[in-house]
C-alpha positions as semicolon CSV with decimal commas, in nm:
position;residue;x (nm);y (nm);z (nm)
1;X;0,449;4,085;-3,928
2;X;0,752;4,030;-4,205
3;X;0,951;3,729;-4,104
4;X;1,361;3,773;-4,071
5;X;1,522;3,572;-4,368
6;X;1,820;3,473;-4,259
7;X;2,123;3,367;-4,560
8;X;2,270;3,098;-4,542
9;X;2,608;3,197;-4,441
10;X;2,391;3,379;-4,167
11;X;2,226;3,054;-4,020
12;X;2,576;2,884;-4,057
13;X;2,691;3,164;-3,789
14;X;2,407;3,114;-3,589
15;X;2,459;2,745;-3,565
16;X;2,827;2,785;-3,425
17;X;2,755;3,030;-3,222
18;X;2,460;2,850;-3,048
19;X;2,673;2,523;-3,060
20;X;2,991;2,724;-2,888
21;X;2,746;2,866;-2,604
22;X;2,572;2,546;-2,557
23;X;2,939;2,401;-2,533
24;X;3,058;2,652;-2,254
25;X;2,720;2,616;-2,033
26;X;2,816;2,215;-2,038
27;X;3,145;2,305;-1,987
28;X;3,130;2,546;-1,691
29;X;2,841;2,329;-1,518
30;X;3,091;2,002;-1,560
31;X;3,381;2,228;-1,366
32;X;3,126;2,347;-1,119
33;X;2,983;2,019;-0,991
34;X;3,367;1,848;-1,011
35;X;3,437;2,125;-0,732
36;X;3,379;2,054;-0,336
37;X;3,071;2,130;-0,124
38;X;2,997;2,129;0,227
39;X;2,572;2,064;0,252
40;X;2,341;1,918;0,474
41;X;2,103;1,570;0,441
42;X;1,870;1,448;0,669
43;X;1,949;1,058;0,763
44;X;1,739;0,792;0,944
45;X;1,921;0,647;1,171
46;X;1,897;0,227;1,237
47;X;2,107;0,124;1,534
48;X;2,339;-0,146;1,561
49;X;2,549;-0,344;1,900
50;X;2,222;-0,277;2,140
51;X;2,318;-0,356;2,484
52;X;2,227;-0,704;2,607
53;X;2,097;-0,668;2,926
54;X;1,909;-0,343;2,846
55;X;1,625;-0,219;2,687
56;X;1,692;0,178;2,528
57;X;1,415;0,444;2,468
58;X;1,599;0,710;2,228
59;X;1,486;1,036;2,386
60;X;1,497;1,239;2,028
61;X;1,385;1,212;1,712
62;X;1,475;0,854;1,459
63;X;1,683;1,118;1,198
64;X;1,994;1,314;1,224
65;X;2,115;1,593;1,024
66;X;2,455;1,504;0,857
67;X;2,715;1,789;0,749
68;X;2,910;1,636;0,408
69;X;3,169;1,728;0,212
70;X;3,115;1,596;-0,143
71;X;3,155;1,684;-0,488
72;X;2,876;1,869;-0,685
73;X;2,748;1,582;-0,898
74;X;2,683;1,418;-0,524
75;X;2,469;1,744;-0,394
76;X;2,287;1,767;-0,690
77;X;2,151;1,420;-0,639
78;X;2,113;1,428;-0,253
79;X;1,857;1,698;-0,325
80;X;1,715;1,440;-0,609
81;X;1,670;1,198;-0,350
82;X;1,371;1,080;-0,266
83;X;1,434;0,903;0,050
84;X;1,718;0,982;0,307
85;X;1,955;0,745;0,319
86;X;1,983;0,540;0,662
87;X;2,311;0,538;0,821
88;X;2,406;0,277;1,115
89;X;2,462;0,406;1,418
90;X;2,635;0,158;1,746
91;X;2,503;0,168;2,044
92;X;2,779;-0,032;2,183
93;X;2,868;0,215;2,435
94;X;2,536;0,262;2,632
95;X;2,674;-0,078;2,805
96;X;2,876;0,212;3,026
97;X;2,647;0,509;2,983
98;X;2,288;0,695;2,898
99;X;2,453;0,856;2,551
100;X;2,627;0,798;2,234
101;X;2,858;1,095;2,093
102;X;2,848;1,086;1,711
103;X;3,211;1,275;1,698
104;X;3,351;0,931;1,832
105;X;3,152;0,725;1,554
106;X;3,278;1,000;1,283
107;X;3,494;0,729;1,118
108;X;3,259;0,414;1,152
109;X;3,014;0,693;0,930
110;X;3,263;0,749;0,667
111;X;3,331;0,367;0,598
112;X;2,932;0,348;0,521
113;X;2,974;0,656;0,217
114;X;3,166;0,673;-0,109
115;X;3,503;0,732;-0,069
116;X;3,470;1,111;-0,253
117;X;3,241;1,178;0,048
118;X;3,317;1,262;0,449
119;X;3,085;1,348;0,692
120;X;3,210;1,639;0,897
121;X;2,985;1,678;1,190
122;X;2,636;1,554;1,326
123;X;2,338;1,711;1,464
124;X;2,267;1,665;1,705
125;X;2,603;1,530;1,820
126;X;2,503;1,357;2,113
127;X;2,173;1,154;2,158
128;X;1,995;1,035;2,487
129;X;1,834;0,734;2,575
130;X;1,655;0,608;2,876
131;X;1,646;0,215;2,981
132;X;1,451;-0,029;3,180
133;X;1,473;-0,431;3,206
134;X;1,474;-0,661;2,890
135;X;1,197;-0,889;2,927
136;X;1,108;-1,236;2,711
137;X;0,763;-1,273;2,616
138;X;0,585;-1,612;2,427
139;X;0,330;-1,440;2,166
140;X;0,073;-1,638;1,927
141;X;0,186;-1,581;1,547
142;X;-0,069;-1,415;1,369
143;X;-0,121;-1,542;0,999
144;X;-0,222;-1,256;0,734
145;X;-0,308;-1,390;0,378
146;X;-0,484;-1,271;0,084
147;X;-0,621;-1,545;-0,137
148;X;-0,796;-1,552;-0,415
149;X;-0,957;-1,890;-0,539
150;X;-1,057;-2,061;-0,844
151;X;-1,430;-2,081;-0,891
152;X;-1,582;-2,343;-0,617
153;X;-1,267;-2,377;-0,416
154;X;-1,189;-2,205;-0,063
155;X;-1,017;-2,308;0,247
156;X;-1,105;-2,643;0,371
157;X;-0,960;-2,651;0,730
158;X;-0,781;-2,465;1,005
159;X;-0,453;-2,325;0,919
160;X;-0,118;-2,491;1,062
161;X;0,193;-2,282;1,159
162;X;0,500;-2,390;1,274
163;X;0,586;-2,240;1,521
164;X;0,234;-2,140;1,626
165;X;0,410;-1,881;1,874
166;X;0,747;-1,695;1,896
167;X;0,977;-1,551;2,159
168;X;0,989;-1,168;2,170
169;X;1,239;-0,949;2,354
170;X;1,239;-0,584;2,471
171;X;1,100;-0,356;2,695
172;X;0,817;-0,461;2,959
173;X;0,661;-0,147;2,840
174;X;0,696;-0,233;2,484
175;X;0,565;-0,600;2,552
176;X;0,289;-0,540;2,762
177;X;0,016;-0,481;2,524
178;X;0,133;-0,733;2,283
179;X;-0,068;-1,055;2,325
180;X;0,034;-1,174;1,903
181;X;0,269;-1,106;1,608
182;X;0,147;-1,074;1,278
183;X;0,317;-1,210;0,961
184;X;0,339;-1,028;0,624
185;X;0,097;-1,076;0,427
186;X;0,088;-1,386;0,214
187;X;-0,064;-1,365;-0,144
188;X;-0,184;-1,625;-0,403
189;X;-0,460;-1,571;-0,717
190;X;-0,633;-1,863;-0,862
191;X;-0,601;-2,115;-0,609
192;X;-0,663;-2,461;-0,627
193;X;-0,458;-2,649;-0,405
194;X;-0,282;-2,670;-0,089
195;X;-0,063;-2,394;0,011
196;X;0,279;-2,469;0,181
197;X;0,477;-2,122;0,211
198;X;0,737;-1,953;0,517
199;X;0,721;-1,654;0,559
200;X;0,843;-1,335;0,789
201;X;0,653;-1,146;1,006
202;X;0,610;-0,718;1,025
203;X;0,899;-0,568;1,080
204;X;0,884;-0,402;1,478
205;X;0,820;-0,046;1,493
206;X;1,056;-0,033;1,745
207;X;1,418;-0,130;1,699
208;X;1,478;-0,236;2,057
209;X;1,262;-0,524;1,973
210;X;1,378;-0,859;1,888
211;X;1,219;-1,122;1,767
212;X;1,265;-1,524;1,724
213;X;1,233;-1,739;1,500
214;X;1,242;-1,491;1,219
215;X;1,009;-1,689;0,991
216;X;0,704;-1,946;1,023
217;X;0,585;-2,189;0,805
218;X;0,225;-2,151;0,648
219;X;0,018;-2,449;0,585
220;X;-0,329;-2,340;0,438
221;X;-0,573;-2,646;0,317
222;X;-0,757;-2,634;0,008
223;X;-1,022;-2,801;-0,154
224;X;-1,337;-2,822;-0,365
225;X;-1,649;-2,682;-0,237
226;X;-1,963;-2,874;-0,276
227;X;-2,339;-2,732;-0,235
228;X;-2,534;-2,879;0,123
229;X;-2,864;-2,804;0,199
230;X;-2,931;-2,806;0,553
231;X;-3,233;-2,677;0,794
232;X;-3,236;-2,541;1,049
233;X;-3,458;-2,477;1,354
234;X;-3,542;-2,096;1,428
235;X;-3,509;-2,005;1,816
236;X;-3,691;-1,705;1,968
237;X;-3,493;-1,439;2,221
238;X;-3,687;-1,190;2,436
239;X;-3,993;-1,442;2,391
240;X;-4,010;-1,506;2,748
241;X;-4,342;-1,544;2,905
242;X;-4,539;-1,536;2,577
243;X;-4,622;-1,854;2,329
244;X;-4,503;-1,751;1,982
245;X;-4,546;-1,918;1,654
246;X;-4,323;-1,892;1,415
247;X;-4,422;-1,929;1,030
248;X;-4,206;-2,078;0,898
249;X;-4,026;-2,225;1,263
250;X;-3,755;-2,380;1,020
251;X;-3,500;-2,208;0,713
252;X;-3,303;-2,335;0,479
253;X;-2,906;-2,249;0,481
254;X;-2,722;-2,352;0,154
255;X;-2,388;-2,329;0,218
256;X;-2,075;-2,444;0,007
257;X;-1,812;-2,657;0,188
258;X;-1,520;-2,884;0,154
259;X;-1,611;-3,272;0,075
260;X;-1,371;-3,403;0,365
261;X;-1,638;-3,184;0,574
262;X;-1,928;-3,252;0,374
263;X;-2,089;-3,526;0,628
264;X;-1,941;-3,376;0,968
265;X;-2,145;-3,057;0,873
266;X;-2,498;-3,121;1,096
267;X;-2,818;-2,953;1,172
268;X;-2,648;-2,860;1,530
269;X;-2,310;-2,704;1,377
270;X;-2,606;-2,401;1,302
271;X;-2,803;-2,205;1,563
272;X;-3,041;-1,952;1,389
273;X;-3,259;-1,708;1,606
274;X;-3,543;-1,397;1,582
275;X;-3,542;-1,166;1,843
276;X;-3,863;-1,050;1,961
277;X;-3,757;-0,735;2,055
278;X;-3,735;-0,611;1,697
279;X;-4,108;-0,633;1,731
280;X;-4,184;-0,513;2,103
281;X;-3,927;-0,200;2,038
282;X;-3,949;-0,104;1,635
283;X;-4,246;-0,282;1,543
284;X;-4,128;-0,534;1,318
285;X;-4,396;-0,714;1,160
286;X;-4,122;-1,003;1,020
287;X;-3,818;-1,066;1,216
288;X;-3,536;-1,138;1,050
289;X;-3,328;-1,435;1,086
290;X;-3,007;-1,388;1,229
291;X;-2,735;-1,707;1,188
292;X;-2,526;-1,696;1,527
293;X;-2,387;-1,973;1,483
294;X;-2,198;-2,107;1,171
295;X;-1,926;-2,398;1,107
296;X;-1,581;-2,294;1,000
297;X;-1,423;-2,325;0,695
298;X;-1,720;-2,278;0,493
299;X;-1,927;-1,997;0,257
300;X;-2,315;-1,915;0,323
301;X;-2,469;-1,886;-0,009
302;X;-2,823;-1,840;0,083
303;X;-3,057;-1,853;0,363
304;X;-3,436;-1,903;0,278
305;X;-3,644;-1,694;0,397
306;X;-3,419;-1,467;0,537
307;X;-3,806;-1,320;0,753
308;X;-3,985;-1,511;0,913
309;X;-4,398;-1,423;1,017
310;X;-4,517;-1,484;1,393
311;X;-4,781;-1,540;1,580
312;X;-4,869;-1,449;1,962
313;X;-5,124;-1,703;2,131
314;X;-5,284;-1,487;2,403
């Protein structure tokens, strides 16, 4: 296929005129987006003022659809958006009725958007809510942490927080099932020391929840772990009634723990059993140890054997 060979004059007039059109796209889009829209954006709403003495259950939806007027530059990036943008929304006049009418709040909206922007009208306008009795409830904080450790360290006692329990406030309904509050989570790599930290808790999935203190204080021990060799006495369940023999009747657990805990760490802080049944009901010929009972604060490393042979005298 021949190729067009342009002169140079020729590419010269190309280059303006692709320069000129390029010039009057820019142009034209600049005037178009300096103009004034009227469009639509979906809002999450977080309320503000609750009423003291009452606990509110909105009857709609969390999100509101918000009529703007704006310039184009500000529709072209509310459809860029990734996340609606929250507006505040006072609920200080449920204190006198079951509804708040967004056409009353219309300038309270505008103060919380750029002053090129005005919302024009809500919907839906008005939104419902339903209320019972504000309760106070005592809950046990809940500590959440993810720790890593340096090799032959771990967690050497229980973990302090102060306050070990917080006051919560809402709706009996809300409360009822709520026996703790967790925190967020706490995270630390490589650690070889003590751990002091305060730190929030989750957020409340409902905003008619309150919750105080806002923060605890985190005190997680930490120490090196040393090796102890203990054993251990094997027990027999579902033996009843028949003389069994166990071979061997004793295991070793190694475990690693914390040398403030080395000697408080005794043949009794273990229980280890075999259940009979394995054999009477899936006819085990070994039955496998099974450690129900273990001391805090510490990390199994091995139990030998983990099967143990048996015997029935008749």
């Amino acid at each position: 296929m021949a190729l067009i060979t342009l002169s140079r004059i020729e590419r010269h007039r190309m280059t303006v005129f692709f320069s000129c059109l390029i010039v009057a796209i820019l142009t034209w889009l600049f005037i178009a987006l300096s103009g004034r829209y009227e469009y639509r954006v979906d809002s999450k709403i977080s309320y503000t003022d609750p009423p003291l003495s009452k606990a509110y259950h909105p009857l709609q939806g969390d999100s509101v659809s918000l009529q703007i007027e704006g310039t184009g530059w500000q529709l072209l990036f509310s459809r860029l958006r990734l996340n609606p943008q929250s507006v505040n929304v006072s609920l200080q006049s449920l204190n006198i009725r079951n509804y708040i009418v967004f056409s009353s709040q219309l300038k309270e909206l505008n103060r919380q958007f750029e002053t090129s922007q005005r919302v024009i009208s809500v919907s839906p306008d008005t939104l419902f809510f339903d209320f019972s009795k504000r309760v106070v409830k005592k809950v046990a904080v809940k500590p959440v942490y993810t720790l890593t450790f340096k090799k032959n360290y771990g967690i050497s006692g229980p973990v302090k927080l102060t306050p070990s329990h917080i006051i919560i406030n809402g709706a009996a309904e809300d409360l009822r099932k709520i026996d703790f509050w967790p925190t967020v989570n706490l995270r630390r790599q490589n650690v070889s020391g003590n751990i002091r930290a305060r730190i929030g808790f989750i957020s409340p999935r409902n905003d008619n929840i309150d919750i105080y203190p806002s923060t605890v204080k985190v005190e997680i021990p930490v120490d090196k772990l040393t090796e102890k060799v203990i054993e251990v006495p094997v027990k027999v369940l579902n033996g009843k009634g028949k003389e069994i023999k166990l071979l061997p009747d004793k295991i070793k657990v190694t475990i690693l723990t914390a040398l403030n805990n080395y000697a408080s760490i005794e043949r009794d802080s273990f229980r280890a059993t075999v259940d009979l049944a394995n054999w009477q009901e899936k006819g085990y010929k070994q039955l496998p140890v099974i450690l129900n009972k273990f001391p805090g604060f510490c990390k199994l490393v091995k139990t030998e054997p983990q099967v143990v042979d048996f015997f029935i005298k008749k």
